[in-house]
N, C-alpha and C positions, 0 to 999 in steps of 0.2 A: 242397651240402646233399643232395642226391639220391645221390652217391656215398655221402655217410656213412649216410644210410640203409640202401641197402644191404649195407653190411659189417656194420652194427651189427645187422641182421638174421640177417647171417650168422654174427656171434659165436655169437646168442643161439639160433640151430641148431643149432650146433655143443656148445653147452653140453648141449643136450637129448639129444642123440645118444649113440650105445652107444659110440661111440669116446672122446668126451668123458668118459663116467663109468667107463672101460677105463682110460685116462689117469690120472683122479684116487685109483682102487684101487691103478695102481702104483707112484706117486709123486704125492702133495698137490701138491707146490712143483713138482720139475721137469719136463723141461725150460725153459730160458729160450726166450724169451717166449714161449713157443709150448703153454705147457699151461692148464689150465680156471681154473689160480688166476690166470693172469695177468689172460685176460678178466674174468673178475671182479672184480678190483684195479683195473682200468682203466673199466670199467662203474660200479665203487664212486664213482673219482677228476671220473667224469663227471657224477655224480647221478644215477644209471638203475642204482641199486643193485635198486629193486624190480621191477626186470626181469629181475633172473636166473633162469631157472627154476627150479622147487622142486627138480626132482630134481637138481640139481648141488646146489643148497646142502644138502641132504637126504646125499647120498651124500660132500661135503668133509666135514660134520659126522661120520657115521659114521669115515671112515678119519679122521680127528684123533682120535677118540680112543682109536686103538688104536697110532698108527704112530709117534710122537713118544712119546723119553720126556719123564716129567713134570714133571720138574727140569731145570734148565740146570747140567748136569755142568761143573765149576769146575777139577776134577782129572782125569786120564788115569783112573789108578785108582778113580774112580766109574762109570765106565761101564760095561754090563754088557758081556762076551765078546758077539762077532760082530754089534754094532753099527756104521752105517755110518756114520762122521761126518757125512758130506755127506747123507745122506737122513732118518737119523733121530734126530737133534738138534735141534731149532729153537733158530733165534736169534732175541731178542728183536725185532728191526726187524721178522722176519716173523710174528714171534705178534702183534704191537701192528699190523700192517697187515690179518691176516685178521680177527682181533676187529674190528677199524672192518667191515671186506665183512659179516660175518655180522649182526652186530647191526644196519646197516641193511637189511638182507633181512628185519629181523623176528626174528629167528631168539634165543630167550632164551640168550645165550650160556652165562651162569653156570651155570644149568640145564643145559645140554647138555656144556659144557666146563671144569669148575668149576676146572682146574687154571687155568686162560691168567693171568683178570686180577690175581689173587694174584704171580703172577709178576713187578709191576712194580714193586709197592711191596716185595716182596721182594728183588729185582737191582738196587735203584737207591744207587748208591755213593756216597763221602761229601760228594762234589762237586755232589749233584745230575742226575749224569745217570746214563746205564746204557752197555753196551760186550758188544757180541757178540764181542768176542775174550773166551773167556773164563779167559785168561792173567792178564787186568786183574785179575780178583779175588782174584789168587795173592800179587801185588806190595803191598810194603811201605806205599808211595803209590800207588795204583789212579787212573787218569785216565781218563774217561768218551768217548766220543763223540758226536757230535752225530748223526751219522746211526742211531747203533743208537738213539740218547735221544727223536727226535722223534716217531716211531710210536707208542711208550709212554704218551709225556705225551698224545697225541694218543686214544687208545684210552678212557684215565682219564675225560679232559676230556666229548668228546663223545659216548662211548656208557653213558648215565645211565640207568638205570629209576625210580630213587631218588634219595633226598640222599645228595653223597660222604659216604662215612665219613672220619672224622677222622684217620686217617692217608692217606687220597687225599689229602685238604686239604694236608697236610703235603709228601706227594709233590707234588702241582701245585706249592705255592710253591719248595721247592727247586729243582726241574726249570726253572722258571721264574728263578730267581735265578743256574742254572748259565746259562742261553743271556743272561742280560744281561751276567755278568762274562765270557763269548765276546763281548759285543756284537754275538752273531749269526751272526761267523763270521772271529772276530780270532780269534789267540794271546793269551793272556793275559799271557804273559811278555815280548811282544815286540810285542802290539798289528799282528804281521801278517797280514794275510789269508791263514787255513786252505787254502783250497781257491778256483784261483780260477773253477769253473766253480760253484761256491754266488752269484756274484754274477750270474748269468744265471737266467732263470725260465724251466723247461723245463716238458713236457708229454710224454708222463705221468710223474710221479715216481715209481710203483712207493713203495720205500724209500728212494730218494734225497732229496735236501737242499736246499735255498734258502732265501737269508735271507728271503724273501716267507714259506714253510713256517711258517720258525720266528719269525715278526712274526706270523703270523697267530692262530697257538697264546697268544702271550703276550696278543693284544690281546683275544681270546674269553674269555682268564682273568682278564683286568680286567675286562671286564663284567661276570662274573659273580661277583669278589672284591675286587674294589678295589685288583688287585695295581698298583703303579706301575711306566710305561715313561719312561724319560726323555723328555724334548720333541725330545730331538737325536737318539735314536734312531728317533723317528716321521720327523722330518725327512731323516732320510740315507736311511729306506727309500724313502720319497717321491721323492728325489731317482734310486735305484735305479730304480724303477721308471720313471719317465719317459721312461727310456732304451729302452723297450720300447714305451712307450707310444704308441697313435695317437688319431685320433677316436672308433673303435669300439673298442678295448681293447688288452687287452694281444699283442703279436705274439710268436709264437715266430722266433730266427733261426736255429733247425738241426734237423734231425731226431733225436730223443734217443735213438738207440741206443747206450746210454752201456757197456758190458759185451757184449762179442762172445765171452766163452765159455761154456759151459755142460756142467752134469752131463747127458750122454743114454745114454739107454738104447742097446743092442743087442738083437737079435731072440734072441739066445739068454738074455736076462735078467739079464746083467751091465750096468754101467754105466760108462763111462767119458768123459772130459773130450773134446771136440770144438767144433764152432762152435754157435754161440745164431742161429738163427731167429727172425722175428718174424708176426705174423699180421697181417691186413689192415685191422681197424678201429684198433690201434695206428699201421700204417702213413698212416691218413686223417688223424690226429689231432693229426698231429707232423709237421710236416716248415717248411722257412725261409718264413716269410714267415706263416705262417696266425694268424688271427686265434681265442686261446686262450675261447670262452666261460666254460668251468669255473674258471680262474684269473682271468677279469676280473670273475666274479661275486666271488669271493675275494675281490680289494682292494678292488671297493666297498663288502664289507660291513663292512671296516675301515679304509679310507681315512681320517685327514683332512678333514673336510668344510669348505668354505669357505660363510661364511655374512653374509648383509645383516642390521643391524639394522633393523629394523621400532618398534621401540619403546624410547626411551633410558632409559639408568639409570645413578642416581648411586650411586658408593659410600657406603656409612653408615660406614666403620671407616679412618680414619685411620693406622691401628697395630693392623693385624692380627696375629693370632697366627700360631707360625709353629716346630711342632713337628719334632723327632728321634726318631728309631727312641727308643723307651723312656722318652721323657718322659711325666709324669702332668701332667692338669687334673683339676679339681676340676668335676661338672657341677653348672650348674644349672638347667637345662629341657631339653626336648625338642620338637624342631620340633612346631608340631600344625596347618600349614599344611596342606590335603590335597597341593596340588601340591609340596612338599617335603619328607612325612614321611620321615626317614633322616637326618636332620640333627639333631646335638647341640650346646648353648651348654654352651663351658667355659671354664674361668678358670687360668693358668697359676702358677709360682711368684711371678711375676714381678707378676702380677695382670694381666695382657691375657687380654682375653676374647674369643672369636670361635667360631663355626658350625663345627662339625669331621662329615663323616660318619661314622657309626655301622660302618663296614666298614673304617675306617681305626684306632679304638682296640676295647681289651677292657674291659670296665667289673665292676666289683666293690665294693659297697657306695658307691654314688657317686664316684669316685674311676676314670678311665680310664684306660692306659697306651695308648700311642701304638706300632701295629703297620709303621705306612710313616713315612717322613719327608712332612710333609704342609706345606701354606704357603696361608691364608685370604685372601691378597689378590685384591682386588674391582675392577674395569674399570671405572671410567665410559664407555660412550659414548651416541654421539648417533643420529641415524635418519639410517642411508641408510651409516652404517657397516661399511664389511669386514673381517671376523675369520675367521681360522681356527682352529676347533675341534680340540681335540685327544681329548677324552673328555670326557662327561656323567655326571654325580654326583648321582641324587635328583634332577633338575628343575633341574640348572644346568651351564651347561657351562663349562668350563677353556679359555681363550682367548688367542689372541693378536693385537696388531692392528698393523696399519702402519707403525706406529713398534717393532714385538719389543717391546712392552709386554706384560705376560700376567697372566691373571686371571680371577676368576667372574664370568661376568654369566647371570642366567637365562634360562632353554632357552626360554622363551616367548617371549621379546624379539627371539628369531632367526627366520631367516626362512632357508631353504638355499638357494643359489645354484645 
């Protein structure tokens, strides 16, 4: 602990310094790992975003927006004459990565960078993701990536001043619906694992990729939408992670210095391709065996929780209802419980009635269509019983018990383990 103090001191020196705001005048982005945007990405990935100093984030902002152009050129022939691909172009991973650094520094992005986050809802292909080759969007059938996709969706999501607008909404759920038909980090065609260093959870990720990453984006946008993850995809992450897992959290088992080349400078002001450097508190942060804080605060703010009944409950519904993408009910009330208002009674064609959440259909003249495939069945259990939670709905939670039985039983009833 006292080592990483000191290097994180010395990042945050180093960010103040005439050589540091030298560095960010002549190149934002590079060199790898060794220039002011890293520290800052990695400062960002740690939680100690508001520790950067003003004048780095002050002086990023300024040269952003003069050194990038402000479109993501699709064509050779958009680009203007004496443009340098590698310096003054951004790619999506890295506009959706600083947008996260600046806006938790405070910094009103929109205001100071109006082009960036237009950018995502703009580039995002028909699949649902996005693709910093920007070949993709020339092609007949354009195929997205997950690593240029997960910054973006990540950008949208968590840097809010406001309510999304209605095409964020749009964006999150596509983006969202592209990483489930990857299941994360399959082929779709072949259901093979992409990549297989996506199934290890490294430190720091920069723009790189893990199925944890991209679990974690989806399960932040159910809370906040009601989007659905399957139960088996909770489960296999769960089962991923254990494998990392110890008493105090999650372990890293290698140092991520994942890309050893890099665009650098020479003293006479060219640039050219050479070896990638790394600095010291990267160095601290990563290496086999070290115990991840930043990513074990991650999984437990969306782990799975395992939980005791404290208090039993029967179910009332026999024959529950038990909707598809686009089915209608017919409502007729609305929770007026305080501890579960979000909760709609409705009645299907069929005539089964049951409790559907309000973030699951769209309603129009009494009458809702159904936005997820959604399923009302209810848990009995008894006291001193153990369930594992999957997600919490309005004051109830989605549950499974002992026997793979699964169901609502109220969030009061629980007790966390």
């Amino acid at each position: 602990m006292h080592e990483i103090s000191e290097v994180l001191d010395r990042s945050l020196t180093y960010l103040s310094s005439r050589e540091a705001l030298q560095s960010i005048e002549r190149d934002p982005y590079w060199p790898k790992w060794n220039s002011p945007w890293w520290h800052m990405l990695l400062l960002h990935e740690m939680g100690l975003a508001k520790k950067i100093p003003e004048v780095a984030i002050l002086k990023m902002t300024g040269v952003l927006k003069s050194h990038y152009l402000p479109v993501f050129s699709k064509k050779e022939e958009e680009v203007p004459k004496g443009t340098d691909p590698y310096r003054n172009i951004a790619c999506l991973c890295a506009v959706g990565s600083i947008y996260q650094v600046l806006f938790d520094c405070g910094l009103d992005v929109d205001s100071e960078l109006p082009w960036m986050r237009p950018w995502f809802v703009e580039y995002q292909l028909p699949d649902g993701g996005l693709n910093c080759d920007e070949e993709a969007y020339t092609k007949s059938s354009p195929k997205s990536s997950i690593v240029s996709t997960l910054p973006c969706l990540e950008a949208v999501l968590f840097c809010v001043q406001k309510d999304l607008a209605s095409e964020e909404i749009r964006f999150l759920d596509k983006g969202g619906a592209y990483l489930l038909k990857q299941k994360l980090f399959r082929r779709v065609s072949t259901g093979e694992v992409i990549d297989k260093d996506w199934l290890e959870i490294r430190f720091p990720r920069f723009y790189e990729y893990d199925y944890l990453r991209g679990f974690y984006f989806l399960a932040k946008w159910r809370e906040r939408s009601g989007f659905a993850i399957p139960d088996e995809m909770v489960d296999e992450v769960e089962d991923l992670v254990s494998r990392q897992w110890t008493d105090e959290g999650i372990q890293l088992k290698r140092y991520n210095f994942f890309d050893k080349r890099s665009y650098n400078p020479n003293a006479n002001g060219s640039w050219v391709w050479g070896d990638a450097t790394e600095f010291d508190l990267m160095k601290a942060v990563s290496f086999e065996g070290i115990l991840s804080l930043p990513l074990t605060k991650m999984w437990n703010d969306v782990k799975p929780q395992k939980v005791e009944v404290i208090e039993a409950y029967q179910t009332n519904y026999t024959n529950p209802i038990k909707l598809k993408v686009g089915e209608t009910i017919k409502i007729k009330k609305w929770e007026t419980n305080p501890d579960w208002l979000g909760w709609v009674y409705g009645v299907n064609e069929l005539g089964i009635g049951g409790w559907v959440s309000e973030r699951y259909i769209v309603e129009s003249n009494g009458v809702a269509t159904a936005l997820r495939d959604y399923d009302a069945t209810e848990l009995t259990v008894g006291i001193g019983d153990k369930l594992k939670v999957y997600f919490e709905e309005f004051g109830w939670s989605w549950c499974k018990n002992s026997t793979a039985s699964k169901g609502w039983v109220p969030t009061k009833n629980l007790k966390e383990l």
